[in-house]
CHARMM internal coordinates of N, CA and C (Angstrom, degrees):
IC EDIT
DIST 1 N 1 CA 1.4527
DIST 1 CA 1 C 1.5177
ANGL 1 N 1 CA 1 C 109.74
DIST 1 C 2 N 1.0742
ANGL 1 CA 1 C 2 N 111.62
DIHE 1 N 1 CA 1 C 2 N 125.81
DIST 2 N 2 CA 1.7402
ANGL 1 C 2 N 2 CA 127.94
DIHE 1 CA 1 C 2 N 2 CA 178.25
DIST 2 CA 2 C 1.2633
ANGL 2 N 2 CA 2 C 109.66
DIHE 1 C 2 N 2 CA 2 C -49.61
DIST 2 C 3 N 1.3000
ANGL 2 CA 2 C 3 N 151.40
DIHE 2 N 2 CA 2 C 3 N 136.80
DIST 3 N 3 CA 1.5615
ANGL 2 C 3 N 3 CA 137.06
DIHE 2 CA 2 C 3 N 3 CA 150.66
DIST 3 CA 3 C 1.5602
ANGL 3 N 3 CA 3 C 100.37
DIHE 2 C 3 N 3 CA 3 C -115.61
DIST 3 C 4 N 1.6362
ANGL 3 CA 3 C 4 N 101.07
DIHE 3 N 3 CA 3 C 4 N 127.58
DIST 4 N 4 CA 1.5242
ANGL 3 C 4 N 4 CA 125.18
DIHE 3 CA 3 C 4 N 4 CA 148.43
DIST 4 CA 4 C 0.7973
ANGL 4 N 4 CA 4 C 122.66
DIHE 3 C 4 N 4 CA 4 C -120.73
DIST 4 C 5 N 1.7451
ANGL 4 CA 4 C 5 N 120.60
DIHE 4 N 4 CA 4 C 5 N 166.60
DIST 5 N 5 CA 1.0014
ANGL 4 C 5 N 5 CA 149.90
DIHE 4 CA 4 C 5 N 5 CA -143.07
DIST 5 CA 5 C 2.0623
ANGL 5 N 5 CA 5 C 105.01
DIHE 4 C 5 N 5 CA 5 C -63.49
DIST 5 C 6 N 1.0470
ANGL 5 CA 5 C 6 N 102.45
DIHE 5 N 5 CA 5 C 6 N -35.34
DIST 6 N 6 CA 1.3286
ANGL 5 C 6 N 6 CA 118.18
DIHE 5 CA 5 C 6 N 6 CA 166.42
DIST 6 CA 6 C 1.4886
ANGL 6 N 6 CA 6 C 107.81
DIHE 5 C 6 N 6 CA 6 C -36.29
DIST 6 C 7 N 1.5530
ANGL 6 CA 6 C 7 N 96.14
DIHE 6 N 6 CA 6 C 7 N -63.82
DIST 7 N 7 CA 1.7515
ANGL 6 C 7 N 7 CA 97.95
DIHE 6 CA 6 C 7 N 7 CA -167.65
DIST 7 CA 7 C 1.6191
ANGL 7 N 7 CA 7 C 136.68
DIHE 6 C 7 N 7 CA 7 C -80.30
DIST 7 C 8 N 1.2865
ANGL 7 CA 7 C 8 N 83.51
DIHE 7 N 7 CA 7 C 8 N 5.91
DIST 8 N 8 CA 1.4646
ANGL 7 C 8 N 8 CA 99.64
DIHE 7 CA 7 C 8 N 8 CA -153.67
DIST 8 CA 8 C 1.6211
ANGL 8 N 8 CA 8 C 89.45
DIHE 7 C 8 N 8 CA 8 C -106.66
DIST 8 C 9 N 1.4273
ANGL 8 CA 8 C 9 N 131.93
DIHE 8 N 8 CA 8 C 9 N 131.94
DIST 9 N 9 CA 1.5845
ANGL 8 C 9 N 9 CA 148.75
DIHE 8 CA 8 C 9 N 9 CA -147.75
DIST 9 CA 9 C 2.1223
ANGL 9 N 9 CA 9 C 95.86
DIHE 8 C 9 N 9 CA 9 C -76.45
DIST 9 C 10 N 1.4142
ANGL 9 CA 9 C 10 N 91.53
DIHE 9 N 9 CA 9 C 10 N 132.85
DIST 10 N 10 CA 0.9256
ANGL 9 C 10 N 10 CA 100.12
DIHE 9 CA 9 C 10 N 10 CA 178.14
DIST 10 CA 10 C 1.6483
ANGL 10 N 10 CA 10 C 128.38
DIHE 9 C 10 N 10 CA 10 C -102.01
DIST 10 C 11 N 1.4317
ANGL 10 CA 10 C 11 N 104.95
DIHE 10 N 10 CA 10 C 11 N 105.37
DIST 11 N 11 CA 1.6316
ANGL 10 C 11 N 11 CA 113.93
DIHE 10 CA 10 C 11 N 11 CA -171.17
DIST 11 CA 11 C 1.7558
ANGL 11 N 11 CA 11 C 109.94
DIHE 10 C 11 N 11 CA 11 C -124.09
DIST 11 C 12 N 1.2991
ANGL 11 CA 11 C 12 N 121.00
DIHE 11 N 11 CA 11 C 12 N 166.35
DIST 12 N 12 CA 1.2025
ANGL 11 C 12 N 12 CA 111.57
DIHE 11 CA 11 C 12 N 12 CA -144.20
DIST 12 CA 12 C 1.4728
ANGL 12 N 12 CA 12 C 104.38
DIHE 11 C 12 N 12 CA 12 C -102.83
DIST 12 C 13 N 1.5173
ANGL 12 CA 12 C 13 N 114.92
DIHE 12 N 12 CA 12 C 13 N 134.42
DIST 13 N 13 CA 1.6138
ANGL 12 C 13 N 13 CA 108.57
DIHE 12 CA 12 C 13 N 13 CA -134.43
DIST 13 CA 13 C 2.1358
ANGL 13 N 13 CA 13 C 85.24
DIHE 12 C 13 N 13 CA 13 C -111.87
DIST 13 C 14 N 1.1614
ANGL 13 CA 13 C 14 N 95.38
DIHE 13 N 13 CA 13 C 14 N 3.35
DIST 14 N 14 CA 1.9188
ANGL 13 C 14 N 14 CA 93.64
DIHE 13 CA 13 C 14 N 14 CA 174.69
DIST 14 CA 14 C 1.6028
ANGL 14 N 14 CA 14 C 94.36
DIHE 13 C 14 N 14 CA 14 C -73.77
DIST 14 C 15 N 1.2684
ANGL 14 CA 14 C 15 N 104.02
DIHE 14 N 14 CA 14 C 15 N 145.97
DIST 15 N 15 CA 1.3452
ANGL 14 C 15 N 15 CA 113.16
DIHE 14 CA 14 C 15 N 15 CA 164.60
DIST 15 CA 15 C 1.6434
ANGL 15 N 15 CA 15 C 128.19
DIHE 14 C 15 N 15 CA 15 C -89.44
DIST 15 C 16 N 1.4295
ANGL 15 CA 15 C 16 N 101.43
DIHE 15 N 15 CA 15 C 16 N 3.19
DIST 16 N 16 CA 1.3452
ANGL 15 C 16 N 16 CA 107.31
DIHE 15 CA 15 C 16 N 16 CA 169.51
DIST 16 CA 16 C 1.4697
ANGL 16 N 16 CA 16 C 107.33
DIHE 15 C 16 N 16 CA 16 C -88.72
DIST 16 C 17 N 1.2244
ANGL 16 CA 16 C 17 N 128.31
DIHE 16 N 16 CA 16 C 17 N -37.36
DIST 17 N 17 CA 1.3819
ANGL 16 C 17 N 17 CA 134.41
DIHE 16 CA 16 C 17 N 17 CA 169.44
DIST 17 CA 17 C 1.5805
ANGL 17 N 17 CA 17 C 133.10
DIHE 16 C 17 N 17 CA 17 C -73.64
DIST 17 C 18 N 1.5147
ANGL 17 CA 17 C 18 N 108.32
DIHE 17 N 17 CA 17 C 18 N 4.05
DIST 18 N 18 CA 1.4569
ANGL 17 C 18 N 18 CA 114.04
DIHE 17 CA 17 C 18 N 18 CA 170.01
DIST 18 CA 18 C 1.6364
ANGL 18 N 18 CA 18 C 119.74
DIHE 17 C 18 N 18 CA 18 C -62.66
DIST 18 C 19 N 1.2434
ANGL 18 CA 18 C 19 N 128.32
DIHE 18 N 18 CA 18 C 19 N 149.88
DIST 19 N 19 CA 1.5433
ANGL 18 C 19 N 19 CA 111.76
DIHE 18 CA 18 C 19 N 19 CA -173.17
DIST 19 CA 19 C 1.3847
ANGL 19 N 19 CA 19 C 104.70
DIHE 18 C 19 N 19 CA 19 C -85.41
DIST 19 C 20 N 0.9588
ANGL 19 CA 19 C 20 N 111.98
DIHE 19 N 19 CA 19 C 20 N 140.54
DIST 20 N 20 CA 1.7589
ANGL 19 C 20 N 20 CA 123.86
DIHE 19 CA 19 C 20 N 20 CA 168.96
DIST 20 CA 20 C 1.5724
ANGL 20 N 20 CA 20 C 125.72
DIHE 19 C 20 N 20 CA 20 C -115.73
DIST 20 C 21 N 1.3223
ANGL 20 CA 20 C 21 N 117.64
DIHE 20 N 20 CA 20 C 21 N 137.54
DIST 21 N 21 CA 1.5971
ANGL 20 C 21 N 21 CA 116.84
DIHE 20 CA 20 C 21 N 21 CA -178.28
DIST 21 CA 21 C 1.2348
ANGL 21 N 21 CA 21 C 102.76
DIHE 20 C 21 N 21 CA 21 C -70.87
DIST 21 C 22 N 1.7822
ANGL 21 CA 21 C 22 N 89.34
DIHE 21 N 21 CA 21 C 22 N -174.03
DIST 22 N 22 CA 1.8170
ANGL 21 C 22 N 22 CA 110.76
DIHE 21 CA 21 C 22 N 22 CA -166.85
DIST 22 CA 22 C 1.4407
ANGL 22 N 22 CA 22 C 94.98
DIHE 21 C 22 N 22 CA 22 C -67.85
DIST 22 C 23 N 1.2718
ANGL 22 CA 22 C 23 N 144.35
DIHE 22 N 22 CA 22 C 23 N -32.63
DIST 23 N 23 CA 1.1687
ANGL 22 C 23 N 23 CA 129.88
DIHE 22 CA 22 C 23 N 23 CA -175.32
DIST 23 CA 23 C 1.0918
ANGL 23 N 23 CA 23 C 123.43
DIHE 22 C 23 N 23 CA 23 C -54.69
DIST 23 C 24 N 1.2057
ANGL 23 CA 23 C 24 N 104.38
DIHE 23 N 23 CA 23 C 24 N -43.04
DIST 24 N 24 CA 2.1768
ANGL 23 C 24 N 24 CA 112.47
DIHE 23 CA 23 C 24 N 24 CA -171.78
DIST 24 CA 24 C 1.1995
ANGL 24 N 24 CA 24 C 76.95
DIHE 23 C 24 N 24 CA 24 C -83.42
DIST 24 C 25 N 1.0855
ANGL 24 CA 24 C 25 N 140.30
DIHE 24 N 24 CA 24 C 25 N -65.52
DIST 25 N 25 CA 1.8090
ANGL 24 C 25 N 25 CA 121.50
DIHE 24 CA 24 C 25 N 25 CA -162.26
DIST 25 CA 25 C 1.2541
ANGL 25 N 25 CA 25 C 127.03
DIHE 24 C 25 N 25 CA 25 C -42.36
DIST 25 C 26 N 1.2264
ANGL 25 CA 25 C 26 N 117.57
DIHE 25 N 25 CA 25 C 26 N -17.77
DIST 26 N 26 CA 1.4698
ANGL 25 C 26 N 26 CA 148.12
DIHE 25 CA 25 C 26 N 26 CA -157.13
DIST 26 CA 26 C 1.5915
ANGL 26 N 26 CA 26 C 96.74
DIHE 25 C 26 N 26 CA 26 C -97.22
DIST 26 C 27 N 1.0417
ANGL 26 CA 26 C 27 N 111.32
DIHE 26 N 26 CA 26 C 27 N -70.76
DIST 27 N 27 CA 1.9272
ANGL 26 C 27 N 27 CA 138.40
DIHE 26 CA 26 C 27 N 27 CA 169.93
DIST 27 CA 27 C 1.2171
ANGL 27 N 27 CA 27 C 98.24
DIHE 26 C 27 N 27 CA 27 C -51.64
DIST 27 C 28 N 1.8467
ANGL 27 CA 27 C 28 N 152.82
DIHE 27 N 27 CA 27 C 28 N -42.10
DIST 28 N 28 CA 1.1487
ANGL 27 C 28 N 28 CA 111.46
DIHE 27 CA 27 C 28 N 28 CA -158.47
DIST 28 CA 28 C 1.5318
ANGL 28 N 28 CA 28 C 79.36
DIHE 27 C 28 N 28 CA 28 C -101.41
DIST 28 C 29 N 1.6374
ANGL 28 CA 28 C 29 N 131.48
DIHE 28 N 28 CA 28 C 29 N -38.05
DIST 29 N 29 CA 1.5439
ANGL 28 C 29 N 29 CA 114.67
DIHE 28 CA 28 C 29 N 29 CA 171.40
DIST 29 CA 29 C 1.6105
ANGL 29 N 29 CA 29 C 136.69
DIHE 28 C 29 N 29 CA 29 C -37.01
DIST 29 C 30 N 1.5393
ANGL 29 CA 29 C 30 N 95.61
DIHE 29 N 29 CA 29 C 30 N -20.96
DIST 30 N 30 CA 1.4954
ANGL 29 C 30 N 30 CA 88.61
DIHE 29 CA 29 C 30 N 30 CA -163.65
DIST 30 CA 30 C 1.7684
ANGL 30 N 30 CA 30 C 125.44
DIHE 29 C 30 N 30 CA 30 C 88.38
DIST 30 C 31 N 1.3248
ANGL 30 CA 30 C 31 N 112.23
DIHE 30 N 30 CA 30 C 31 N 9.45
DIST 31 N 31 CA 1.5779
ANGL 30 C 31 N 31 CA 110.39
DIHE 30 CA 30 C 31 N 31 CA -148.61
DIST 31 CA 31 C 1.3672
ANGL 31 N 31 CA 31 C 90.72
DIHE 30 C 31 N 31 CA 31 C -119.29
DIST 31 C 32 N 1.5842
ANGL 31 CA 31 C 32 N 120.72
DIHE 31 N 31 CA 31 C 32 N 174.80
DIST 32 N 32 CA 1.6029
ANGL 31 C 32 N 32 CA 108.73
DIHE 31 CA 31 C 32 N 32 CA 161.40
DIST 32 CA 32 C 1.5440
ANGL 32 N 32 CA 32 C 113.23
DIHE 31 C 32 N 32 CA 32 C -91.69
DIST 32 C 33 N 1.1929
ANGL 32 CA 32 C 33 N 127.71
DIHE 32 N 32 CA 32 C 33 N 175.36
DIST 33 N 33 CA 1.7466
ANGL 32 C 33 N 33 CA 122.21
DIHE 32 CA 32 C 33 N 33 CA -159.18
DIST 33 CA 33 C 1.5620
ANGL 33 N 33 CA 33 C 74.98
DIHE 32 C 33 N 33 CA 33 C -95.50
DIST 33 C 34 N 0.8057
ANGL 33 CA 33 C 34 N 131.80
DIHE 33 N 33 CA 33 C 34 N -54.62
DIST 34 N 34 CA 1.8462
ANGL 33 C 34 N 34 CA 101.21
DIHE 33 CA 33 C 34 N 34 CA -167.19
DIST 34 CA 34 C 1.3937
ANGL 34 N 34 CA 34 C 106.66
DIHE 33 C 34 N 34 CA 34 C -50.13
DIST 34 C 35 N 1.4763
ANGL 34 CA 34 C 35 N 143.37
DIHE 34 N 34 CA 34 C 35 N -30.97
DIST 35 N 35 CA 1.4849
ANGL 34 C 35 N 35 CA 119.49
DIHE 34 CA 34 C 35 N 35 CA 176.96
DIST 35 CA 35 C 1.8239
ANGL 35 N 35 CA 35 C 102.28
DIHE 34 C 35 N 35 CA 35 C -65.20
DIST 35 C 36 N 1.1363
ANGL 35 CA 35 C 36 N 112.99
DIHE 35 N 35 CA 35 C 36 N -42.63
DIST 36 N 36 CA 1.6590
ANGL 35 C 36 N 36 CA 121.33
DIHE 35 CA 35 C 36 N 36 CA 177.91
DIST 36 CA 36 C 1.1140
ANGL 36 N 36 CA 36 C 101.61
DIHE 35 C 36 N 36 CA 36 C -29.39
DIST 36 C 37 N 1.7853
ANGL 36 CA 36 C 37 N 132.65
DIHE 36 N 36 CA 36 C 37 N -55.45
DIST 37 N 37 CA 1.4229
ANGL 36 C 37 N 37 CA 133.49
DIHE 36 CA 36 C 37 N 37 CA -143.26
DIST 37 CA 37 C 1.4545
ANGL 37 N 37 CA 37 C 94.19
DIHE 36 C 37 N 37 CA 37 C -127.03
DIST 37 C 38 N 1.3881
ANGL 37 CA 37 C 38 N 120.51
DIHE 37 N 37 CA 37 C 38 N 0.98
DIST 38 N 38 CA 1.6453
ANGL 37 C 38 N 38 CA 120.90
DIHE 37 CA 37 C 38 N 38 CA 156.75
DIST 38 CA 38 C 1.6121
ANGL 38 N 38 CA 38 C 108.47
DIHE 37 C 38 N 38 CA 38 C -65.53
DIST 38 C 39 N 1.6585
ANGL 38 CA 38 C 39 N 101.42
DIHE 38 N 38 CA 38 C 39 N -69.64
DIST 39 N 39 CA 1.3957
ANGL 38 C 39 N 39 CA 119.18
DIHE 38 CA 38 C 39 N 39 CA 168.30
DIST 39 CA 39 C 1.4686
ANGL 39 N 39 CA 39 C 126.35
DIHE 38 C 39 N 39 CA 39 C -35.63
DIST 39 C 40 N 1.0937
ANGL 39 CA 39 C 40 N 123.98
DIHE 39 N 39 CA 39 C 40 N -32.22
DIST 40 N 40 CA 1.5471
ANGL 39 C 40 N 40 CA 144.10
DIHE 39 CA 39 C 40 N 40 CA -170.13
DIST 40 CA 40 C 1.4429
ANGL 40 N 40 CA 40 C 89.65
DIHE 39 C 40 N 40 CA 40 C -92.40
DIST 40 C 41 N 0.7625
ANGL 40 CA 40 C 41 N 142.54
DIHE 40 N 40 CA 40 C 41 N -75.37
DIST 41 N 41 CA 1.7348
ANGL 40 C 41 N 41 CA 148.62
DIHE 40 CA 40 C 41 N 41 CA -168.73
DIST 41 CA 41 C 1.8633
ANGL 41 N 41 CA 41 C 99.51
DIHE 40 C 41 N 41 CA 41 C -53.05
DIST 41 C 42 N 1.4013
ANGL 41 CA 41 C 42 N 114.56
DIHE 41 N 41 CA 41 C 42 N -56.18
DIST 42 N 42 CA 1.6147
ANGL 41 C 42 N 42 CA 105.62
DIHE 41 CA 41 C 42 N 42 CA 162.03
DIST 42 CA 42 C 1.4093
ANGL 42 N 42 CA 42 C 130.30
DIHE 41 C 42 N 42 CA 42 C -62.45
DIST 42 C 43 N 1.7609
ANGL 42 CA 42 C 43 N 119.39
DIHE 42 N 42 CA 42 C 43 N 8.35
DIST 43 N 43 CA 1.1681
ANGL 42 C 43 N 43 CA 94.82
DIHE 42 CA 42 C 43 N 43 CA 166.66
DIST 43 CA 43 C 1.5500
ANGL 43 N 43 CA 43 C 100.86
DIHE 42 C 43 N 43 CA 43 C 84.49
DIST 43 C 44 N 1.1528
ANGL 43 CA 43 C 44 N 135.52
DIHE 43 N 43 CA 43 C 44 N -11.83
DIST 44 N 44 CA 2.0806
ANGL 43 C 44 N 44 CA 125.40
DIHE 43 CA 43 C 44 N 44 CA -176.83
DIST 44 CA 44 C 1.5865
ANGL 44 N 44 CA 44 C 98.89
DIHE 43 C 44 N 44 CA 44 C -112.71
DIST 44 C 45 N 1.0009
ANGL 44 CA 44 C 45 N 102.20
DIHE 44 N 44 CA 44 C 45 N 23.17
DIST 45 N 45 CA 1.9683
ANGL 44 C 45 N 45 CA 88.24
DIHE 44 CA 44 C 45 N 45 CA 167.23
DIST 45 CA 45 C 1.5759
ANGL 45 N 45 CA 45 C 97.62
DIHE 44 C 45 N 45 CA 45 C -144.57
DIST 45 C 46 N 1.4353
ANGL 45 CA 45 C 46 N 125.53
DIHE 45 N 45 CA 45 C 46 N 154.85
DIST 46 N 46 CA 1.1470
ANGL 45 C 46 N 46 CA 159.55
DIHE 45 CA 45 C 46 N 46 CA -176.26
DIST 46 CA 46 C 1.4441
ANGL 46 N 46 CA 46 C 100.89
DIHE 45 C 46 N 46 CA 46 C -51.48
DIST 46 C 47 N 1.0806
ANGL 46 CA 46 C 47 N 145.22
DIHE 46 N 46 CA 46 C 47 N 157.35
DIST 47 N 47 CA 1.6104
ANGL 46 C 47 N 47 CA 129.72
DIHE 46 CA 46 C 47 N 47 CA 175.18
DIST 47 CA 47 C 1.8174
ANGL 47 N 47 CA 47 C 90.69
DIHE 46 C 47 N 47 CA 47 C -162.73
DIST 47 C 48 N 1.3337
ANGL 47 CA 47 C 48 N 117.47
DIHE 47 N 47 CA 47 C 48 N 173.58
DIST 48 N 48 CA 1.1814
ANGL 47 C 48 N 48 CA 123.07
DIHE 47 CA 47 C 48 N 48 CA 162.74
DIST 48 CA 48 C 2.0380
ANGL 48 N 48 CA 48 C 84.83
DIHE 47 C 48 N 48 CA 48 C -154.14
DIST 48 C 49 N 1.4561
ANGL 48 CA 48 C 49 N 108.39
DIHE 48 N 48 CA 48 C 49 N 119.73
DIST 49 N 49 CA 1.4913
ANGL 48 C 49 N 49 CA 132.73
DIHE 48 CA 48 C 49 N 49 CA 167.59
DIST 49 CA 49 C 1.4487
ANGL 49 N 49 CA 49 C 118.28
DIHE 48 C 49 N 49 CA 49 C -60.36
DIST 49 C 50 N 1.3593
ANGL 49 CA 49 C 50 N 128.05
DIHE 49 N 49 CA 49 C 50 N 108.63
DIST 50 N 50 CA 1.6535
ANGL 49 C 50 N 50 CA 124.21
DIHE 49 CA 49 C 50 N 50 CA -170.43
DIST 50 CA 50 C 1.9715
ANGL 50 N 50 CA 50 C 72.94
DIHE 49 C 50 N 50 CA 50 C -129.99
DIST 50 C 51 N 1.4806
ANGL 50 CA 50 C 51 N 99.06
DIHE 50 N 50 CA 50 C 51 N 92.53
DIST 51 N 51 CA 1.5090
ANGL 50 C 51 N 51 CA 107.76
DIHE 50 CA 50 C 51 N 51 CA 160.43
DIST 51 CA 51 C 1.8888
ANGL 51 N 51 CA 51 C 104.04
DIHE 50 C 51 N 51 CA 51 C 40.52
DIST 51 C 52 N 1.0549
ANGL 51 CA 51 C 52 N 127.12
DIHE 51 N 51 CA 51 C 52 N -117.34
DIST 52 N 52 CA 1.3521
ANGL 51 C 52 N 52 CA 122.79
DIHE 51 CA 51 C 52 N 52 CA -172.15
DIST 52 CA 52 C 1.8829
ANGL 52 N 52 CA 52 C 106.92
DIHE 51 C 52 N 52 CA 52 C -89.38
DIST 52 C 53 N 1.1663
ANGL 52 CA 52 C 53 N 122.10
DIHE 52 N 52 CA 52 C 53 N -5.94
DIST 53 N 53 CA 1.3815
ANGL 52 C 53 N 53 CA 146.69
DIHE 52 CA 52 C 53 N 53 CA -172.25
DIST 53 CA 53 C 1.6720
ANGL 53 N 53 CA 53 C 106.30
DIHE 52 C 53 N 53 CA 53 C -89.22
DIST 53 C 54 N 1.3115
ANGL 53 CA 53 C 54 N 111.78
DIHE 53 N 53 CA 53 C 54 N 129.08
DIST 54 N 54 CA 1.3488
ANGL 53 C 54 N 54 CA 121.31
DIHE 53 CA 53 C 54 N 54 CA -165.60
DIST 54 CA 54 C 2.0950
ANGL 54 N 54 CA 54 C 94.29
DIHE 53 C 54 N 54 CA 54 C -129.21
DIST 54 C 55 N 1.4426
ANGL 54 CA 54 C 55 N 94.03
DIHE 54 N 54 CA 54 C 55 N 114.88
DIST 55 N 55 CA 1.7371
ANGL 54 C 55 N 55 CA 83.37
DIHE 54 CA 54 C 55 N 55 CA 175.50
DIST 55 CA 55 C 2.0327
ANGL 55 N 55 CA 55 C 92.71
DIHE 54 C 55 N 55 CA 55 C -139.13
DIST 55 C 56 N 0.9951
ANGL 55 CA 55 C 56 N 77.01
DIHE 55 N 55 CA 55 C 56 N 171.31
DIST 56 N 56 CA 1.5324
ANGL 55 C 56 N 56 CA 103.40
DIHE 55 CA 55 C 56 N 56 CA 178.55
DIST 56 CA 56 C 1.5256
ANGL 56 N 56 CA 56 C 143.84
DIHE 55 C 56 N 56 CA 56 C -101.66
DIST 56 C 57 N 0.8680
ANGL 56 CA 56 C 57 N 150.20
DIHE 56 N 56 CA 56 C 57 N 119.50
DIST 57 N 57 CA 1.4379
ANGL 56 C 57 N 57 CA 158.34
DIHE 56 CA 56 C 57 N 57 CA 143.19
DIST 57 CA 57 C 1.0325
ANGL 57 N 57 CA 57 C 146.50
DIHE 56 C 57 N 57 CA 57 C -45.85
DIST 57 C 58 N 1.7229
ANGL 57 CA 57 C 58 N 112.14
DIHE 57 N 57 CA 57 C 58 N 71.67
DIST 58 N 58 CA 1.8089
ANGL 57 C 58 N 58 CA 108.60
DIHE 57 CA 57 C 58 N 58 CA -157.35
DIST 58 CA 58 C 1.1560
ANGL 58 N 58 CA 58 C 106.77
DIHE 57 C 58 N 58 CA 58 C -32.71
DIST 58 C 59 N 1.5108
ANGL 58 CA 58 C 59 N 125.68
DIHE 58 N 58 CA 58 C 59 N -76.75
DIST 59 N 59 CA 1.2176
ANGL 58 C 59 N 59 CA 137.20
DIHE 58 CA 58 C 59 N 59 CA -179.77
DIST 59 CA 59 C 1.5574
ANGL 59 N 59 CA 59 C 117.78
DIHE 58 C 59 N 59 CA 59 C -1.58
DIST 59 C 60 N 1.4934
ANGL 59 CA 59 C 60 N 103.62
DIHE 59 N 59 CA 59 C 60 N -59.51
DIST 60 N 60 CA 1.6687
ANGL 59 C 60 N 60 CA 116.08
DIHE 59 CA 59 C 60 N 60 CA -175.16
DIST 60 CA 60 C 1.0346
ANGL 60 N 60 CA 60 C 105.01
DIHE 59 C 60 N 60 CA 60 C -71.63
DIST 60 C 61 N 1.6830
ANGL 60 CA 60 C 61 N 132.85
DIHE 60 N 60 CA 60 C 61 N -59.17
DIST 61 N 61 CA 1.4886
ANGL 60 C 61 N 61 CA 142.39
DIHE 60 CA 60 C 61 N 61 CA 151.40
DIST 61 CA 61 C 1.2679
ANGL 61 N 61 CA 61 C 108.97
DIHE 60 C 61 N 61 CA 61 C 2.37
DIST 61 C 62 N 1.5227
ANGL 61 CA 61 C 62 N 103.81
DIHE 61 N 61 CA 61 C 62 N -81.10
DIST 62 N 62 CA 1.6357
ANGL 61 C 62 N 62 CA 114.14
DIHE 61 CA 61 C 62 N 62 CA 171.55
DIST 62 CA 62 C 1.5016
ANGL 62 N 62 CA 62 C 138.38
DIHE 61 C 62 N 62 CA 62 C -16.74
DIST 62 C 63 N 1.4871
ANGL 62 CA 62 C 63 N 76.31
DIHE 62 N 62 CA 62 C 63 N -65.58
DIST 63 N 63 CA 1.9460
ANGL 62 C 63 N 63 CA 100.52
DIHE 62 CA 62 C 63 N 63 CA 172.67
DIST 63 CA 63 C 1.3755
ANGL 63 N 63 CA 63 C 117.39
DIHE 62 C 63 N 63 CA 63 C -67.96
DIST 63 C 64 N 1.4251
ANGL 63 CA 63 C 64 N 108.00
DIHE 63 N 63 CA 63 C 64 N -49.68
DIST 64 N 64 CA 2.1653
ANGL 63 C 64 N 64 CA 118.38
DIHE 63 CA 63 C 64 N 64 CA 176.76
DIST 64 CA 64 C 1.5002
ANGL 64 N 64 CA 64 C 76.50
DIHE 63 C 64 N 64 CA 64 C -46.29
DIST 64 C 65 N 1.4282
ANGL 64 CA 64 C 65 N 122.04
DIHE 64 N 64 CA 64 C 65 N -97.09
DIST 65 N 65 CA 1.8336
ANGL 64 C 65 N 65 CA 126.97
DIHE 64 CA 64 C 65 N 65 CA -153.10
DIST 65 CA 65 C 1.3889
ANGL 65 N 65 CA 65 C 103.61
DIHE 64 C 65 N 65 CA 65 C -22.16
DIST 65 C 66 N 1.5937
ANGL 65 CA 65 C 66 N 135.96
DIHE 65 N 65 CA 65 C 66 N -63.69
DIST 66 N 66 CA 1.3423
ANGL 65 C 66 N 66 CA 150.92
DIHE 65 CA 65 C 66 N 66 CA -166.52
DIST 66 CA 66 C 1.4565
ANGL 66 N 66 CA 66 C 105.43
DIHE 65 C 66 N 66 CA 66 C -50.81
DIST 66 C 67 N 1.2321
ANGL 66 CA 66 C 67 N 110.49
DIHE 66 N 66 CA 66 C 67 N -31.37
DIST 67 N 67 CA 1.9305
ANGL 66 C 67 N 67 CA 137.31
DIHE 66 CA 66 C 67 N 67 CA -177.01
DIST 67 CA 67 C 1.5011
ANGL 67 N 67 CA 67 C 89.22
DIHE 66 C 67 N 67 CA 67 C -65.82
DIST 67 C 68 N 1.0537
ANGL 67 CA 67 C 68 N 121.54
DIHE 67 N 67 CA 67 C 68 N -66.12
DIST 68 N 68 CA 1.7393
ANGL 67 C 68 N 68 CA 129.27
DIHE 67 CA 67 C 68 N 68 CA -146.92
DIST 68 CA 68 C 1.7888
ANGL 68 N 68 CA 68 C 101.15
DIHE 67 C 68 N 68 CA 68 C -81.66
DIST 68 C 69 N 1.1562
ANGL 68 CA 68 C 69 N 119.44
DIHE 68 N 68 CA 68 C 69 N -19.71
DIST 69 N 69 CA 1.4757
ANGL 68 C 69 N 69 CA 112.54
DIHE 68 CA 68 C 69 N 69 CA 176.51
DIST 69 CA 69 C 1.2992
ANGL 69 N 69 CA 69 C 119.53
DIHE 68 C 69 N 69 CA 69 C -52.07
DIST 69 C 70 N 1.1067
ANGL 69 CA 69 C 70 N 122.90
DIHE 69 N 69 CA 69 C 70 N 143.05
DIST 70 N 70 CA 1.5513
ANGL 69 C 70 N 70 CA 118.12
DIHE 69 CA 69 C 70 N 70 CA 169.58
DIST 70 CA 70 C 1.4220
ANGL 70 N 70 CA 70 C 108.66
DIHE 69 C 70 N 70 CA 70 C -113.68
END
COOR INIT
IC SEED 1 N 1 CA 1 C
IC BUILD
């Protein structure tokens, strides 16, 4: 059986948009990862749910921070 590009699962191939844990979130914020996974547990940061797994979305990251400027 042939495989193309068609069949083969489509996930997002920019490297700015790969999901990243609380750690790098932590590292490009500047913050310690327990506020990362404080914040995440309250509901005020961006999350994407992998079953018990919590990762991130610079992209969204990006935009929340851009949100909070005054």
């Amino acid at each position: 059986m042939n495989t193309t590009d068609h069949d083969e699962p489509r996930f997002h191939r920019n490297a700015e948009d790969r999901l990243i844990d609380a750690h790098e979130v932590a590292g490009r914020l500047g913050v310690p990862v327990s506020w990362v996974y404080a914040q995440t547990r309250a509901g005020r940061l961006p999350t994407v749910r992998l079953g018990r797994y919590y990762r991130y979305r610079p992209s969204t990251i990006a935009t929340w921070l851009a949100g909070l400027e005054a």
